[in-house]
C-alpha positions as CSV (number, residue, x, y, z in Angstrom):
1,X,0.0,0.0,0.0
2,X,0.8,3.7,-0.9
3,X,0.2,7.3,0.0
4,X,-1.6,9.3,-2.4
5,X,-1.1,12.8,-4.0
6,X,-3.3,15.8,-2.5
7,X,-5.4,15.4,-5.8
8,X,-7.2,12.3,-4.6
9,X,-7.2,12.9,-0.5
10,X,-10.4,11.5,0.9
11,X,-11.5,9.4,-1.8
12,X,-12.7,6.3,-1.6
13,X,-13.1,3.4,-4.0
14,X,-12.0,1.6,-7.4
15,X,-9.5,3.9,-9.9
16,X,-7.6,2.7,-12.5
17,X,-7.1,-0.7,-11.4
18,X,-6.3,0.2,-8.0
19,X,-8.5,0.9,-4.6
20,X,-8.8,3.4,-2.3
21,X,-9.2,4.1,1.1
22,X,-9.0,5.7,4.2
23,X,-7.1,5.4,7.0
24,X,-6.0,6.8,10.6
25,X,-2.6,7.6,8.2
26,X,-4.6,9.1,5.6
27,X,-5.7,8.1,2.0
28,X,-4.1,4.9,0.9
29,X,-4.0,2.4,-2.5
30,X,-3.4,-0.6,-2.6
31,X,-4.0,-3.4,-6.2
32,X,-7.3,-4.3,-7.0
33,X,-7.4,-8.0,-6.3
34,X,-10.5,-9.6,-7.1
35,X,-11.0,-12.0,-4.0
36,X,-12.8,-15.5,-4.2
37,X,-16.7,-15.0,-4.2
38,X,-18.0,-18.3,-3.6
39,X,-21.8,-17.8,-3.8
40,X,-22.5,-20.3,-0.3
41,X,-25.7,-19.6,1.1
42,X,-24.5,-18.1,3.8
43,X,-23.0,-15.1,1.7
44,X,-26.7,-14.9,0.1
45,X,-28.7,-14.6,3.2
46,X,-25.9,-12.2,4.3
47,X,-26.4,-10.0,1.2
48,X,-29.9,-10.5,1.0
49,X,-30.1,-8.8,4.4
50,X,-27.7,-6.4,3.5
51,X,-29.9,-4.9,0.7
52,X,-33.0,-5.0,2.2
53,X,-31.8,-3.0,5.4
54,X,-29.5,-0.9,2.9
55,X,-32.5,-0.4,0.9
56,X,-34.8,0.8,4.4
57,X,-31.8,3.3,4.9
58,X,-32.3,5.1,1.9
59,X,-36.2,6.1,2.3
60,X,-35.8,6.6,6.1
61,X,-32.5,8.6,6.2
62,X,-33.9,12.4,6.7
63,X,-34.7,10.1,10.2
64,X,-31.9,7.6,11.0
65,X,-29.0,10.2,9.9
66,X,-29.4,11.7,13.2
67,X,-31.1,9.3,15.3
68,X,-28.0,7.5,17.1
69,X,-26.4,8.6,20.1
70,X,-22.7,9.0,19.9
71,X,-22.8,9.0,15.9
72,X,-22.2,11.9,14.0
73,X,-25.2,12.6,12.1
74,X,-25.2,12.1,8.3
75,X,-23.2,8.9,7.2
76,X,-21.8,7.8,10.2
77,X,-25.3,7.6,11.8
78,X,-26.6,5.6,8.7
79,X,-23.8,3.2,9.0
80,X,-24.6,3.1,12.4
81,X,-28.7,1.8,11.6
82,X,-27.2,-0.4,8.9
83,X,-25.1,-2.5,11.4
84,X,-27.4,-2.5,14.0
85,X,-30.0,-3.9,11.8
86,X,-28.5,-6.6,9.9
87,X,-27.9,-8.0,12.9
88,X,-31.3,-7.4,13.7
89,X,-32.5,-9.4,10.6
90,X,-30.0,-12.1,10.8
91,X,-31.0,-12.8,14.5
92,X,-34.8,-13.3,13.7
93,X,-33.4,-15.4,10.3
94,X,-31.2,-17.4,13.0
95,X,-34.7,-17.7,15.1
96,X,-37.4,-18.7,13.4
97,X,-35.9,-19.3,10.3
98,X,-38.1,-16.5,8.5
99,X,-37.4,-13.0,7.6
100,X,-38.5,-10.3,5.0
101,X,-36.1,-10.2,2.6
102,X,-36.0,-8.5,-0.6
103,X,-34.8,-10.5,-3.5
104,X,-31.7,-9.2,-5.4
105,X,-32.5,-6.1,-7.9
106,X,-35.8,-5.3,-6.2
107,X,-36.6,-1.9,-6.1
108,X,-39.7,-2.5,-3.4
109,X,-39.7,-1.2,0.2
110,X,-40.4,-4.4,3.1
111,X,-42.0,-3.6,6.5
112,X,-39.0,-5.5,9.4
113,X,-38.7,-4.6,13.2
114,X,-35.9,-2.3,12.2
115,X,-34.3,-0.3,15.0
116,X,-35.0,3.1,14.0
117,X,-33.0,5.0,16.7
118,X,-30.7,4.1,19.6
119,X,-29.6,6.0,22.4
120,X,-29.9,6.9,26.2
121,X,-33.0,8.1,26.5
122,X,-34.2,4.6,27.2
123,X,-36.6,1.5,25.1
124,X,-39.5,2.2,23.4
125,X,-41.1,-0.6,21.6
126,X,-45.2,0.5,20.8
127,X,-45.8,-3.7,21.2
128,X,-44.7,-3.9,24.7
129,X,-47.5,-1.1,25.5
130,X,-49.1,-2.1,28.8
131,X,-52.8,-2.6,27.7
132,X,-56.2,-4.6,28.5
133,X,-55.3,-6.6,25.4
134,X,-51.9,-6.6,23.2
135,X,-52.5,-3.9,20.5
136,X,-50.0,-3.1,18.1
137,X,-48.7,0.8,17.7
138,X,-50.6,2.0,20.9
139,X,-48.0,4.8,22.2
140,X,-50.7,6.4,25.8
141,X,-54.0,6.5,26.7
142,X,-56.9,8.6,25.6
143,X,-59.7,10.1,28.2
144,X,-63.1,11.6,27.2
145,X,-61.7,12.1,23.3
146,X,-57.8,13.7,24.1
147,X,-55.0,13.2,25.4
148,X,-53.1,15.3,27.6
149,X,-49.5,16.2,28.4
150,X,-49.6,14.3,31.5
151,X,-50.9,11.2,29.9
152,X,-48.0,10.9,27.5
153,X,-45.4,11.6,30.1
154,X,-46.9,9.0,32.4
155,X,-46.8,6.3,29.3
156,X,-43.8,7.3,28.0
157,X,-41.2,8.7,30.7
158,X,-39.0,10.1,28.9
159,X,-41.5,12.8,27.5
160,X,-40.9,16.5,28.6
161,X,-41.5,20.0,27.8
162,X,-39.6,20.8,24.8
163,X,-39.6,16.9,23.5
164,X,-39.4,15.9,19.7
165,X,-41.4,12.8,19.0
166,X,-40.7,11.4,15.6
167,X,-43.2,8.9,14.5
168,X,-42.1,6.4,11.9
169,X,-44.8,4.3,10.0
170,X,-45.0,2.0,6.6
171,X,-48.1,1.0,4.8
172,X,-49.1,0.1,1.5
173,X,-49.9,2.7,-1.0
174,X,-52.7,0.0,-2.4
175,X,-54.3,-1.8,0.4
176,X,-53.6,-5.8,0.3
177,X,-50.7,-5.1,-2.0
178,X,-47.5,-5.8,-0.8
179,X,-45.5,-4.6,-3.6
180,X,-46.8,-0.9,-2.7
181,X,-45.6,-0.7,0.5
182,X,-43.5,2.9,1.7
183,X,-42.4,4.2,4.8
184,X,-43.3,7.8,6.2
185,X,-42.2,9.7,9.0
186,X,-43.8,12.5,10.7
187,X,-43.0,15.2,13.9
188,X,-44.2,17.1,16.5
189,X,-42.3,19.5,18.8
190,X,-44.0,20.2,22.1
191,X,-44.4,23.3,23.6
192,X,-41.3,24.4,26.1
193,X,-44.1,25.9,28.2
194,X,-46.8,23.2,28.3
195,X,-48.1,22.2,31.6
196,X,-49.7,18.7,32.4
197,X,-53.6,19.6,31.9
198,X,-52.8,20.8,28.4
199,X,-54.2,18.7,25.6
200,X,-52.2,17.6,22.9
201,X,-54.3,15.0,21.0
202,X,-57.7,16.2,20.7
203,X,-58.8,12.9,18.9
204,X,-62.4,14.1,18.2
205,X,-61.0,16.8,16.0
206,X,-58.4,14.6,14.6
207,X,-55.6,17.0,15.4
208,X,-52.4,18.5,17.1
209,X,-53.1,21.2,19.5
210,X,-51.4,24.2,18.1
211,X,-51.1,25.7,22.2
212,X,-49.0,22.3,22.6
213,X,-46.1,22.2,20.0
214,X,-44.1,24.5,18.4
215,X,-46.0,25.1,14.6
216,X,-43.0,25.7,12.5
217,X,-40.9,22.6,13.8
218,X,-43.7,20.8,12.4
219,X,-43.7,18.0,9.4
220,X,-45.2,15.7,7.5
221,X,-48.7,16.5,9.4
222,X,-50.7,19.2,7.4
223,X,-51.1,22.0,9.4
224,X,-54.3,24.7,9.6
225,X,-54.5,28.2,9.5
226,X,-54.3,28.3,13.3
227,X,-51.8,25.9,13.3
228,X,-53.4,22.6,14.6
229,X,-51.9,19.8,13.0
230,X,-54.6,17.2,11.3
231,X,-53.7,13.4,12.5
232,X,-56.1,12.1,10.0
233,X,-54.2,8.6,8.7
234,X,-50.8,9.0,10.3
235,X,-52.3,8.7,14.6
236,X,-55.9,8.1,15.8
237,X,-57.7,6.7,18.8
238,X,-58.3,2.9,19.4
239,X,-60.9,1.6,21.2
240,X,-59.9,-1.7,23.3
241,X,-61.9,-3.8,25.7
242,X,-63.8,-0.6,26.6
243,X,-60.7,1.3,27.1
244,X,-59.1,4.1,24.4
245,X,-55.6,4.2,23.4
246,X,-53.5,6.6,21.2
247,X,-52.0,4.8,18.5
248,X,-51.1,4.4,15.1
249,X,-53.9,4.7,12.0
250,X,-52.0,1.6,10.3
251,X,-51.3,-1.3,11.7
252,X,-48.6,-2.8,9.0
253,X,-45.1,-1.0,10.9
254,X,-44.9,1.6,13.3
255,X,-42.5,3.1,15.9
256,X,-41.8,6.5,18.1
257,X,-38.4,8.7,18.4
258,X,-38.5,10.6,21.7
259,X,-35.2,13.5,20.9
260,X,-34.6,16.3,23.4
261,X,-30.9,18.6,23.7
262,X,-29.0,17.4,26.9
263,X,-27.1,20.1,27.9
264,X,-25.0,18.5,30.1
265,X,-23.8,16.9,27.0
266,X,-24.0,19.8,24.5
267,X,-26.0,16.9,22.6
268,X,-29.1,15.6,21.1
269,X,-29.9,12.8,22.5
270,X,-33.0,10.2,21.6
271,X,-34.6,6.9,23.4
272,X,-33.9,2.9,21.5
273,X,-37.2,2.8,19.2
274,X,-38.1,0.0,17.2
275,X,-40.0,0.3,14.4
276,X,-42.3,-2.9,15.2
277,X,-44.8,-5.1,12.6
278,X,-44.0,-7.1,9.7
279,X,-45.0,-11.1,9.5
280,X,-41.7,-12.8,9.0
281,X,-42.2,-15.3,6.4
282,X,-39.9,-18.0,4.4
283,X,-37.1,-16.1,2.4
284,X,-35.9,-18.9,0.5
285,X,-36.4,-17.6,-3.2
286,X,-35.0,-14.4,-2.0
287,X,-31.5,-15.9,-0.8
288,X,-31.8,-17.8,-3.3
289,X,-31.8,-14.8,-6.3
290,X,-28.4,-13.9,-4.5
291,X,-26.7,-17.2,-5.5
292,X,-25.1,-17.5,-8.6
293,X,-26.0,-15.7,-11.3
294,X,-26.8,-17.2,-14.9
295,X,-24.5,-18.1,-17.1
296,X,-24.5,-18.2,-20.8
297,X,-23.7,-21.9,-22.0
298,X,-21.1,-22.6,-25.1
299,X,-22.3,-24.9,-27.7
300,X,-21.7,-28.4,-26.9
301,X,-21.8,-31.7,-29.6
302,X,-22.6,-34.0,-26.9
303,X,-25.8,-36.0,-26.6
304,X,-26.4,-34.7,-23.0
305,X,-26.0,-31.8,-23.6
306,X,-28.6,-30.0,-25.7
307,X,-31.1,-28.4,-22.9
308,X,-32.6,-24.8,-23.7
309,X,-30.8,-22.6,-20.9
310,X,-32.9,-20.2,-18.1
311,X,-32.0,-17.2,-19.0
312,X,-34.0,-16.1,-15.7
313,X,-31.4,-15.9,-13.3
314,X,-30.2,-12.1,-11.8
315,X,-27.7,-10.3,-13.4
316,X,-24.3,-9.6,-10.8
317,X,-21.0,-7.7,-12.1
318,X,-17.4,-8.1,-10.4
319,X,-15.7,-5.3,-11.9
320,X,-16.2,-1.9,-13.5
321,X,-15.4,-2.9,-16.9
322,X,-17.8,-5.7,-16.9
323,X,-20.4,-3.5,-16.0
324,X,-19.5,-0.4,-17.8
325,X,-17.7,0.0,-21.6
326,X,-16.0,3.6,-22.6
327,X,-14.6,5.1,-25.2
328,X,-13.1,8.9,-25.8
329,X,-13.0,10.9,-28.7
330,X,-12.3,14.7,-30.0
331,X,-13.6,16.2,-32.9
332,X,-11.8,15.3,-36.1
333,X,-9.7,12.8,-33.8
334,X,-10.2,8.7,-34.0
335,X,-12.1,7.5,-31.0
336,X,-10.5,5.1,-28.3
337,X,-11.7,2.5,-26.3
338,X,-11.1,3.3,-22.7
339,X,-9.7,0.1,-19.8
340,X,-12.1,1.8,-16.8
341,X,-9.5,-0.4,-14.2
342,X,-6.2,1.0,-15.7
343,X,-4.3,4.5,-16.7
344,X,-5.3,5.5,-20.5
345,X,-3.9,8.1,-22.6
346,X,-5.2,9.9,-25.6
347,X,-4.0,12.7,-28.0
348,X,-2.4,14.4,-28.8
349,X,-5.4,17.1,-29.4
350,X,-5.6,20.8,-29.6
351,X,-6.0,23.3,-27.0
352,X,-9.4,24.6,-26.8
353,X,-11.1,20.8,-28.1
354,X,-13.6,19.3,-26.6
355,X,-13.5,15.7,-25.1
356,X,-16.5,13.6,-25.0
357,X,-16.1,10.3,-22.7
358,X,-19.2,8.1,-23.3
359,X,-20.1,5.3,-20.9
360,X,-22.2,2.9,-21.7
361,X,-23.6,0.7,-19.4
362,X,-24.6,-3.1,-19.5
363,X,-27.9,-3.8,-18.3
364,X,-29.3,-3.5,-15.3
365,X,-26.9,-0.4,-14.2
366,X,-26.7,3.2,-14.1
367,X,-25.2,5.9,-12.9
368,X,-26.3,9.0,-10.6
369,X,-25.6,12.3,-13.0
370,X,-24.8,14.5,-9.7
371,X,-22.3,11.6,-9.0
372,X,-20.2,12.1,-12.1
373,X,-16.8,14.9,-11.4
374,X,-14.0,15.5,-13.3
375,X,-10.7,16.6,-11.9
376,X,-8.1,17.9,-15.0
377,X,-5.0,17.7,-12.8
378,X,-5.5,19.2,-9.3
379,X,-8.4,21.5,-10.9
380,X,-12.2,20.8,-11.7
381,X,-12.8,20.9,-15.2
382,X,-14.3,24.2,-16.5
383,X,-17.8,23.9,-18.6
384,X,-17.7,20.4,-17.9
385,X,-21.1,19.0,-19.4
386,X,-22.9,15.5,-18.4
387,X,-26.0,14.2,-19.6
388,X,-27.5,11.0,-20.3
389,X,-28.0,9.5,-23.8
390,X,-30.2,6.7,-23.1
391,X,-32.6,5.4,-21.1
392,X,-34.0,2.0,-19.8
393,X,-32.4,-1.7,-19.2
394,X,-29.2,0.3,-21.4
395,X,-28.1,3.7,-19.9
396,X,-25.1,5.6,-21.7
397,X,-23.9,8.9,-20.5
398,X,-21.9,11.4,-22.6
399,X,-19.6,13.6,-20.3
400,X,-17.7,16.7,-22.4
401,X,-15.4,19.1,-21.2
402,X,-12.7,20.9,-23.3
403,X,-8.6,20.6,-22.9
404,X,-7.2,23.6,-20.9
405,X,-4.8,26.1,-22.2
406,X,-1.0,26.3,-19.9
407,X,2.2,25.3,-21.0
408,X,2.1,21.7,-19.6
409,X,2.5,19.0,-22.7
410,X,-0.8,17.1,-21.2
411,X,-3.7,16.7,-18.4
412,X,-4.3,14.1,-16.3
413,X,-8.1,13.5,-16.3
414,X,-9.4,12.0,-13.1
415,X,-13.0,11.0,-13.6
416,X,-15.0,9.8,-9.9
417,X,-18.8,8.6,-10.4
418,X,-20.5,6.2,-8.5
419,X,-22.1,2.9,-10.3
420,X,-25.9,1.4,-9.5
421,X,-25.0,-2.5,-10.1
422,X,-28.0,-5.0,-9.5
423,X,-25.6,-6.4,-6.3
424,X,-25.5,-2.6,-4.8
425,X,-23.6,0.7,-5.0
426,X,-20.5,1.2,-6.1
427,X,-19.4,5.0,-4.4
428,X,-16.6,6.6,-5.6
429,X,-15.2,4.5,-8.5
430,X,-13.2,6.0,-11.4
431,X,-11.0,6.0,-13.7
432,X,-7.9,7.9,-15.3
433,X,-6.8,9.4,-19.2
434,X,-3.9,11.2,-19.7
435,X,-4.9,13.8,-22.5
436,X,-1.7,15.0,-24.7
437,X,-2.2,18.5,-26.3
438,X,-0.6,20.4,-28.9
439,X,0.0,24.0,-27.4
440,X,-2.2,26.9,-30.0
């Protein structure tokens, strides 16, 4: 392993046949090995879980990327929810020998017991609420149509004035279909000066008390004219064995973040909530998607050997020029085909020229536009221009950007993007073209 030049501290991923890291002594490469990827079932229940928590992380983050004590908020806070909760899922797997699992390349959303903050504020889990009967997503009780301040602080403790209660559901966007199913987040900031008699749930009206939170900290509820926020579909009261109990409108997945400022700390701090509901079921053709992937047969003379293959088997890449092609070109200049995991050169071409790099993708990957930068030597490239070219199971991308002017004989290129594969996200790859010029 190496040190790198200033021109690539912090990044992270594949570049011209090499990888890069971080580390305590700063950014490091090291050779690109491609390590032995037996596909066991072990690995495939490992990535199965993987994705489907990784995939959780994404539509949840505004809540989990500053939901865990001790982590900074943004990616380390994520990382943090990711960790926690493939453990979670493998543990239930380990279990009962059922878990929901998405199957590989799935772009759907699956309701788990995810654990949807963690910190010191203490456990909240809506399906160990203390009722007549077990009801699912009940978070206090309800008294002659409200509920008051002193309600929720006597179900949930760690209430107080000046609390932030995130609440965290999923349901499906069609009712009985699975495939439809999305998770939403909502919050409420109480009222620094609320005393115990005040109401905060008026459940008749369906609403928020504006008198109880703070309006403007308020989202994902619509709020009136006055400033009452309407509960209709995200919180409502249940009747249970002649007793009424705030809860949850839907029943699929649900959970509560308590957050409050410790200023002993000079920290936000929040309780361990659980985001409960989900039937586990058997995730065998999930795991199984994850296994190896189909592979195109050569002909064959033999007698045996004649079968029709099934072409319905996932799609999985190893490297980036297996799941991306390239070539560069310059106008009145022969194009070149471009090794995405080793150094290139091109030219020599004019001062002044444009460059057009065009990726073309095999199927089943893309690549995020606001991903793709270009670095000419130490410098980001001036009127760079990225677009896409095509669209569906094929995506191409032209990026353009013209050779500076200076007295150096060429430019190093350094091109960073990150890569959609069926398997996951590749941040931060790239790739290298040393552009000769002849001076104007």
């Amino acid at each position: 392993m190496a040190k790198v030049g200033f021109w690539l501290r912090g990044a992270r991923g594949k570049l011209a046949g090499s990888v890069l890291a971080n580390s305590p002594q700063g950014t490091i490469v090291r050779e690109n090995k491609t390590p032995a990827n037996p596909k066991t079932h072990a690995q495939a229940l490992q990535r199965a879980i993987f994705a489907t928590v990784t995939k959780s992380a994404v539509d949840l983050a505004a809540v989990i990327e500053s939901a865990f004590d001790g982590k900074k908020n943004g990616a380390e806070s994520r990382r943090e929810f990711v960790k926690l909760n493939v453990a979670q899922l493998r543990k239930v797997y380990n279990e009962d020998g059922e878990a929901i699992l998405l199957p590989k390349g799935s772009t759907n959303q699956v309701p788990n017991n995810l654990i949807i903050s963690n910190g010191s504020l203490g456990k909240i889990s809506l399906t160990d609420f203390e009722s007549p009967v077990s009801h699912f997503g009940c978070f206090a009780d309800v008294t002659d149509d409200v509920t008051t301040f002193a309600q929720l602080k006597a179900a949930l403790p760690q209430i107080k004035a000046g609390s932030q209660l995130t609440f965290v559901w999923g349901a499906n966007v069609v009712s009985g279909d699975d495939s439809t199913f999305q998770w939403h987040y909502a919050r409420i900031v109480l009222n620094p000066t609320i005393h115990d008699v005040d109401v905060v749930f008026d459940w008749a009206s369906e609403q928020i008390n504006a008198s109880a939170i703070v309006t403007d900290k308020t989202e994902g509820f619509i709020v009136d004219e006055l400033g009452n926020a309407t509960t209709t579909g995200i919180i409502r009261s249940w009747n249970i064995s002649e007793s009424d109990y705030a809860g949850f409108d839907n029943r699929e997945c649900c959970g509560l973040i308590i957050s409050e400022y410790d200023t002993d700390r000079g920290d936000w701090i929040h309780t361990q909530s659980i985001a409960n509901g989900g039937d586990p079921f058997d995730p065998s053709e999930a795991i199984a998607s994850y296994m190896s992937a189909a592979k195109v047969p050569g002909s064959s003379d033999y007698y045996t050997e004649q079968a029709e293959p099934d072409y319905e088997g996932d799609l999985s890449y190893d490297s980036l020029n297996e799941a991306i092609s390239g070539s560069i070109r310059s106008a009145g200049y022969a194009a070149k085909t471009l090794n995405l995991e080793s150094s290139n050169s091109y030219g020599p071409i004019p001062e002044g020229n444009y460059v057009d790099i065009q990726l073309n993708c095999a199927q089943g990957v893309s690549i995020p536009l606001n991903s793709i930068t270009v670095l000419l030597g130490e410098t980001a490239a001036a009127s760079l221009q990225v677009r896409k070219l095509s669209f569906g199971a094929n995506n191409a991308y032209l990026i353009s950007f013209p050779v500076p002017f200076g007295t150096a004989q060429s430019v190093q290129a350094n091109i960073t993007l990150d890569v959609n594969v069926p398997q996951g996200t590749w941040e931060n790859s790239g790739f290298r073209v040393s552009i000769a010029k002849v001076q104007g």
